[in-house]
C-alpha positions, -999 to 999 in steps of 0.1 A, spaced: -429 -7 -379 -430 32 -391 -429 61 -373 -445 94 -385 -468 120 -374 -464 110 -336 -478 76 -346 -465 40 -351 -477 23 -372 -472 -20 -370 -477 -47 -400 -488 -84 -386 -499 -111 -410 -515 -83 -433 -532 -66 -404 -523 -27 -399 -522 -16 -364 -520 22 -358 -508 36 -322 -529 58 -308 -517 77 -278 -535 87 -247 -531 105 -215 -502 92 -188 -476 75 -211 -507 48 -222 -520 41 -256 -540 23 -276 -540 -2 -307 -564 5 -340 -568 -21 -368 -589 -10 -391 -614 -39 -408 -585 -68 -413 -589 -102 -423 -600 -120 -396 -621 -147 -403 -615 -177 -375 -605 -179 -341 -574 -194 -349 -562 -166 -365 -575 -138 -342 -557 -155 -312 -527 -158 -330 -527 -120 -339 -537 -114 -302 -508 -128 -289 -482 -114 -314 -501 -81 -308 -503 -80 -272 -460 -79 -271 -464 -53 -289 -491 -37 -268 -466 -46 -236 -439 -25 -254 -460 4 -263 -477 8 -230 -512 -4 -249 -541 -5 -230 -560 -26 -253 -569 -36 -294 -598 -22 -315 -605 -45 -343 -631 -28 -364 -658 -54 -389 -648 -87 -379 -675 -119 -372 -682 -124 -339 -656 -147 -328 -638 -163 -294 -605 -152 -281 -584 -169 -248 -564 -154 -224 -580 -117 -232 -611 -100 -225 -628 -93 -259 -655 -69 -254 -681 -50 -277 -675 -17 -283 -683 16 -309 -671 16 -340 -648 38 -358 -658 28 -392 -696 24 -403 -709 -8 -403 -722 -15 -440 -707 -17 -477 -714 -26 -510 -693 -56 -523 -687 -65 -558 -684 -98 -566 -654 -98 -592 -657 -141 -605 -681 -125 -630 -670 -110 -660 -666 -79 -669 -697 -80 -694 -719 -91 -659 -704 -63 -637 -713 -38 -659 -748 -54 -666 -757 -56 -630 -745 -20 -626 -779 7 -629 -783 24 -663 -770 60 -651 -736 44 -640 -729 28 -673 -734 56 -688 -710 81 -667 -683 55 -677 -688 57 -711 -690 101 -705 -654 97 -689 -647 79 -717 -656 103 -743 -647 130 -729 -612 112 -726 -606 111 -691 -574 90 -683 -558 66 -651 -525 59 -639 -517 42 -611 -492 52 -589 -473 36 -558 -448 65 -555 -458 82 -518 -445 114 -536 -484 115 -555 -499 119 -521 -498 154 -525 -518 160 -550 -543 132 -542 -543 149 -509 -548 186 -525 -584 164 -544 -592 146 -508 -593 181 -487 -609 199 -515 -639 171 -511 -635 171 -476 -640 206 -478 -676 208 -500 -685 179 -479 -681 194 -442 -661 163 -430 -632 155 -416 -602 136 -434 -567 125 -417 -533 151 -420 -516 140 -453 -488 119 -433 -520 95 -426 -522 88 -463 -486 87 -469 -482 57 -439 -509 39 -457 -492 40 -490 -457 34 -482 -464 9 -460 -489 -15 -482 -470 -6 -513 -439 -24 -499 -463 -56 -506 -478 -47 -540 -509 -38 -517 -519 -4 -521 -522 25 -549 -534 57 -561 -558 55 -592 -554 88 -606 -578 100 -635 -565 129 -656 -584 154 -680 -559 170 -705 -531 165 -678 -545 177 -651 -559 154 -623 -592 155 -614 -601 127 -593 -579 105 -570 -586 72 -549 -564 56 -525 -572 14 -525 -557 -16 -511 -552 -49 -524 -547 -75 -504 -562 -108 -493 -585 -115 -514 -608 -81 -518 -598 -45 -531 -609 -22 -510 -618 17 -518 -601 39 -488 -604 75 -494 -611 93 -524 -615 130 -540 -628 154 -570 -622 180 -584 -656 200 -586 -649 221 -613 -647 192 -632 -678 172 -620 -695 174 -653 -667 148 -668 -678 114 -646 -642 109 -640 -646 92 -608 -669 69 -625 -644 55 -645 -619 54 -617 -638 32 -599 -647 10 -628 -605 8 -636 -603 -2 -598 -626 -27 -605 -608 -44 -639 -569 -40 -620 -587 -60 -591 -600 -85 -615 -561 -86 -631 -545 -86 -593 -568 -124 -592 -588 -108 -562 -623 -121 -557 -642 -95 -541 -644 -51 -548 -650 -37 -513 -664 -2 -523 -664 10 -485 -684 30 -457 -722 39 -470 -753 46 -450 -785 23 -459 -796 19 -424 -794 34 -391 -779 70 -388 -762 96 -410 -781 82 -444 -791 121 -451 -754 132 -450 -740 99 -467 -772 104 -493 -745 115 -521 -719 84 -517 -744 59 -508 -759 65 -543 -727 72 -560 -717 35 -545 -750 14 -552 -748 23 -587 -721 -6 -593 -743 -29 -582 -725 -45 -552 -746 -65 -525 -754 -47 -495 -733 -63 -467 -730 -58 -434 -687 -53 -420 -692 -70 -391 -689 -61 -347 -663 -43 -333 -641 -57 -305 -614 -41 -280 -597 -68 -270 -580 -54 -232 -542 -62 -221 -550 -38 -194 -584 -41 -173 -581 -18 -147 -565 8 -166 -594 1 -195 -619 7 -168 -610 40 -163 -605 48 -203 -641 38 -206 -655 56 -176 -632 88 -187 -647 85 -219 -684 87 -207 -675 119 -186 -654 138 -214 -678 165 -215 -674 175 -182 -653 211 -172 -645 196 -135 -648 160 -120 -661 170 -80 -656 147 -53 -685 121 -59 -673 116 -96 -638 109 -85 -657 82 -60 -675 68 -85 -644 66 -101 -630 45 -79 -653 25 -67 -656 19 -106 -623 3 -109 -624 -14 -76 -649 -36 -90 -622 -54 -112 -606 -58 -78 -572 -59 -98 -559 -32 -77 -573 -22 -34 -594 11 -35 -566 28 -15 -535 18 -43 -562 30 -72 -572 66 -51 -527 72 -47 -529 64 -86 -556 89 -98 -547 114 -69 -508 115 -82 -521 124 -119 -549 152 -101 -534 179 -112 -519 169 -149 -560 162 -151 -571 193 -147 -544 213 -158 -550 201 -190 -574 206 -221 -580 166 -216 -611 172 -202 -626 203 -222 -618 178 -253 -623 142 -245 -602 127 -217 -588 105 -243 -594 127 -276 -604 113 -310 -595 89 -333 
């Protein structure tokens, strides 16, 4: 366990689980897309998890792209995701001679551009990097109009996966000076692209091109059997504003493959209820007197708790409620 940025962040059976706090001393437990493919093993992470949900004062477990699977002695729900839904993945048992075949025309060629115009990688596991990959990531970021994570995000990731030989920066360098940066993780059996950045000044040299096709062949060395390229847009929303990476992506020539459900899996029902309930009022200024009985009546349904021992609870936090930006923000904020 690591503790930076107000966060904790856990390590189970090469699962990452980030703490997430929310109002009233509670929190909540993130893994992002981890290997979880049987029931076995997602009840066995449950129940190593859900200590540490006990000592954190967790609520409950989001467990983002898994298969729809069956968990005991927790309610495993459906619920939004945090990261989007489809990817492109590379099969790397072919050879390198196949990959590059199956890749479209335009992308060969930028990796031969990068090439010749002698665009260079290292790879670094040294969380003192982050810096400037982060400098590249918030420049993107930037051009783009979306949001990216405070630097100490990055950093957790790195340290923490590069402890097991799971994690790098790819760095690509023109005349010394970086000009593209991705952050991946190796583990299991798939690479997986996290977070990358350009330098736009520089676009005209392909270098992320040939950073992804390095990540591809250190993959292949690593004995991994699968390139996870990440997040693109093919169907449902955003595929005008994911237009550019969706492109940049299906130029490898990965198969289109959809990451899976998202699950919460809930230590806490009655205080779950009112996360959930909180979340679908978070736009409101002021909560009058029929919302707070909704409210209520709400959480009596899981008849955990009387109506009377739920109204003392919400009535004894009244006025941290609305003294607070909770409400103008999101009861429970962002993730």
């Amino acid at each position: 366990m690591q503790t930076s940025a107000g966060r904790r962040v856990f390590y189970v059976k090469n699962c990452l689980i980030i703490k997430h706090a929310l109002p009233f001393g509670k929190s909540l437990l993130y893994s992002p897309r981890p290997i979880i493919t049987d029931e076995k093993k997602l009840n066995e992470l449950a129940h190593k998890i859900a200590a540490i949900a006990k000592q954190e004062k967790a609520i409950f477990w989001k467990i983002d792209g898994i298969p729809k699977l069956r968990i005991t002695n927790y309610k495993l729900l459906n619920s939004s995701t945090l990261q989007y839904p489809e990817t492109f993945i590379l099969d790397l048992s072919k050879t390198e001679d196949e990959l590059l075949k199956n890749m479209k025309p335009k992308t060969r060629y930028n990796i031969g551009l990068a090439r010749k115009k002698n665009i260079t990688i290292r790879w670094s596991q040294n969380s003192r990097d982050i810096p400037l990959f982060y400098k590249l990531l918030d420049e993107t970021a930037n051009r783009q109009k979306i949001a990216i994570h405070k630097m100490q995000h990055y950093k957790n990731i790195l340290s923490i996966f590069a402890k097991k030989n799971a994690a790098a920066l790819g760095i690509a360098y023109y005349e010394d000076k970086p000009v593209a940066a991705n952050l991946v993780t190796f583990y299991g059996d798939a690479a997986t692209y996290l977070h990358g950045g350009t330098e736009h000044s520089h676009r005209n040299l392909m270098a992320p091109y040939l950073l992804q096709w390095e990540t591809i062949q250190e993959a292949k060395q690593r004995g991994l059997r699968f390139y996870d390229l990440g997040g693109v847009a093919v169907h449902g929303g955003k595929i005008k504003e994911w237009a550019g990476i969706t492109r940049f992506k299906e130029g490898f020539g990965g198969t289109l493959t959809d990451m899976g459900e998202t699950y919460d899996v809930v230590f806490n029902r009655a205080w779950y209820a009112l996360y959930k309930y909180c979340i679908r009022l978070k736009r409101i200024k002021f909560m009058h007197m029929k919302q707070w009985i909704a409210l209520i009546n709400y959480i009596g349904q899981l008849r955990l708790y009387s109506t009377i021992d739920i109204f003392i609870i919400i009535c004894s936090q009244y006025q941290l409620l609305l003294g607070s930006n909770i409400i103008k923000y999101g009861l429970f904020g962002r993730i």
